[in-house]
N, C-alpha and C positions, 0 to 999 in steps of 0.2 A: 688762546688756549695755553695752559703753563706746560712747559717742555723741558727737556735736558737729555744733554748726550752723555752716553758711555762711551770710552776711548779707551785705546790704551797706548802710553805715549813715552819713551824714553828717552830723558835730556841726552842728547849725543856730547854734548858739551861735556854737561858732570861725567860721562862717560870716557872720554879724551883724560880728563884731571884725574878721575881714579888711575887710568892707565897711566898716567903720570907718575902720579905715587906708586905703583907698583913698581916700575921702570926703577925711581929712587934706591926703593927698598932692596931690591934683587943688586943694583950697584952696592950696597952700604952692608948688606948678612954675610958674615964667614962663610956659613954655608954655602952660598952662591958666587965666592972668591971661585976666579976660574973656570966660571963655567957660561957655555954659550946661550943661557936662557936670554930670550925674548919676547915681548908683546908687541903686539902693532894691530892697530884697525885698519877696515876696507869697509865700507858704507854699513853694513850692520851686521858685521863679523869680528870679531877677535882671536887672531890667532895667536895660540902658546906656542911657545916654541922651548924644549926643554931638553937635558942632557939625561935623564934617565924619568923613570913614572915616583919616583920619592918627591923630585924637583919640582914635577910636572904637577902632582898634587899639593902641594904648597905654593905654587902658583895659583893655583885655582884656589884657594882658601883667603891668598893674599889678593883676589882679585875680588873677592865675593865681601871680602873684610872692607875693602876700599870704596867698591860699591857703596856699601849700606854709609862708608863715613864721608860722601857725599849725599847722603839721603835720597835714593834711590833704593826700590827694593830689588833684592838678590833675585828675586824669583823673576825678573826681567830677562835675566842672562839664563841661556839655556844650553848646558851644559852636556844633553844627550847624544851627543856625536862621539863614536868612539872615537879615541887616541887613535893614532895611524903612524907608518915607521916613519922618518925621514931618514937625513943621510947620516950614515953609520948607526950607532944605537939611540939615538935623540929622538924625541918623539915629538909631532905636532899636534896641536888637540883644535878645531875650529869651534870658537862658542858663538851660539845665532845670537843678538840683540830682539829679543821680540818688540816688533812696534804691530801697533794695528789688534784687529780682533778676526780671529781665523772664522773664514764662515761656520765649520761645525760648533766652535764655542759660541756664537751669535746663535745659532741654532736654539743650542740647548740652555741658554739665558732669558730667548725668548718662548721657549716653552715651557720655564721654573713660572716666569710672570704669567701665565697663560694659564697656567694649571692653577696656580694661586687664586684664578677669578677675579683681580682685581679688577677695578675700572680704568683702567688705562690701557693703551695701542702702545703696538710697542713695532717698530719699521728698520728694517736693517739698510745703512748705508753707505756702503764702501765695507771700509773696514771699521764704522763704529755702528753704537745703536740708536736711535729717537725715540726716548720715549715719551706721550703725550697725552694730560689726562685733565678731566675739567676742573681738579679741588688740588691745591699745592700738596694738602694731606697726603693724599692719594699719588704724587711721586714721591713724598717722602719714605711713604712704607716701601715704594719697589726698590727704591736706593738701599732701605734696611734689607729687604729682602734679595737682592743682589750679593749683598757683603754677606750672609747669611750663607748661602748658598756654596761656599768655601772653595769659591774659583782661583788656581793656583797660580795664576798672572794677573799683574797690578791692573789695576783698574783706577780710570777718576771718571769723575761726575762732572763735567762743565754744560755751562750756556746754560744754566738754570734760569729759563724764564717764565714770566708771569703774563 
């Protein structure tokens, strides 16, 4: 029976290399002559580390910039954490790396395709989806209807089989 998984998966690698670039960039800007900003990752975290929220936020512009010019999409990094003090006026900001797919998003993916009536099953496992249906047609449309569906974290499609 033809099948394929939803994932959702961020190269940690290209992820290291933006942080690279970034690191460059904040050595080499005027604006950033003198001041203690830093990045550094911890398994699927990045933390800023910044001397005032002007800095802090051009970090994060310069982070999202870097991102995407390793072909990665921005909306991988998740940026909802607020800033918190550090020591004297610097601020840290912790950005989550999303990998995986959160059960309530798997949720509501698998009751977009459900409610559609398609012919296809659709099995949540771990953190991706399976879905599995008797005509290739028939996942091509849920792949269309997936992207459709205007979910704000990357998504691919692998192990399309037949």
């Amino acid at each position: 029976m033809p099948s394929f998984d939803i994932v959702s998966e961020t190269d940690v690698h290209e992820v290291d290399n933006a942080i690279a670039g970034v690191r460059r960039e904040i050595e080499t800007r005027f604006d950033f002559k003198g001041s203690k900003c830093t990045v550094e990752r911890t398994e699927n975290e990045i933390v800023l580390l910044a001397d005032d929220a002007t800095k802090l936020e051009q970090m994060q512009e310069l982070l999202r910039v870097y991102v995407t010019r390793r072909k990665l999409d921005a909306a991988a990094l998740d940026f909802s954490a607020k800033p918190e003090r550090a020591a004297g006026d610097a601020l840290r900001h912790a950005v989550t790396i999303k990998q995986g797919i959160a059960q309530d998003l798997a949720k509501t993916i698998v009751k977009g395709i459900k409610d559609s009536k398609m012919k296809v099953q659709v099995s949540i496992q771990g953190d991706e989806l399976r879905v599995t249906g008797k005509k290739r047609d028939d996942l091509q449309d849920a792949i269309a209807l997936v992207k459709r569906m205007g979910i704000e974290q990357p998504l691919q499609y692998q192990n399309f089989r037949d």
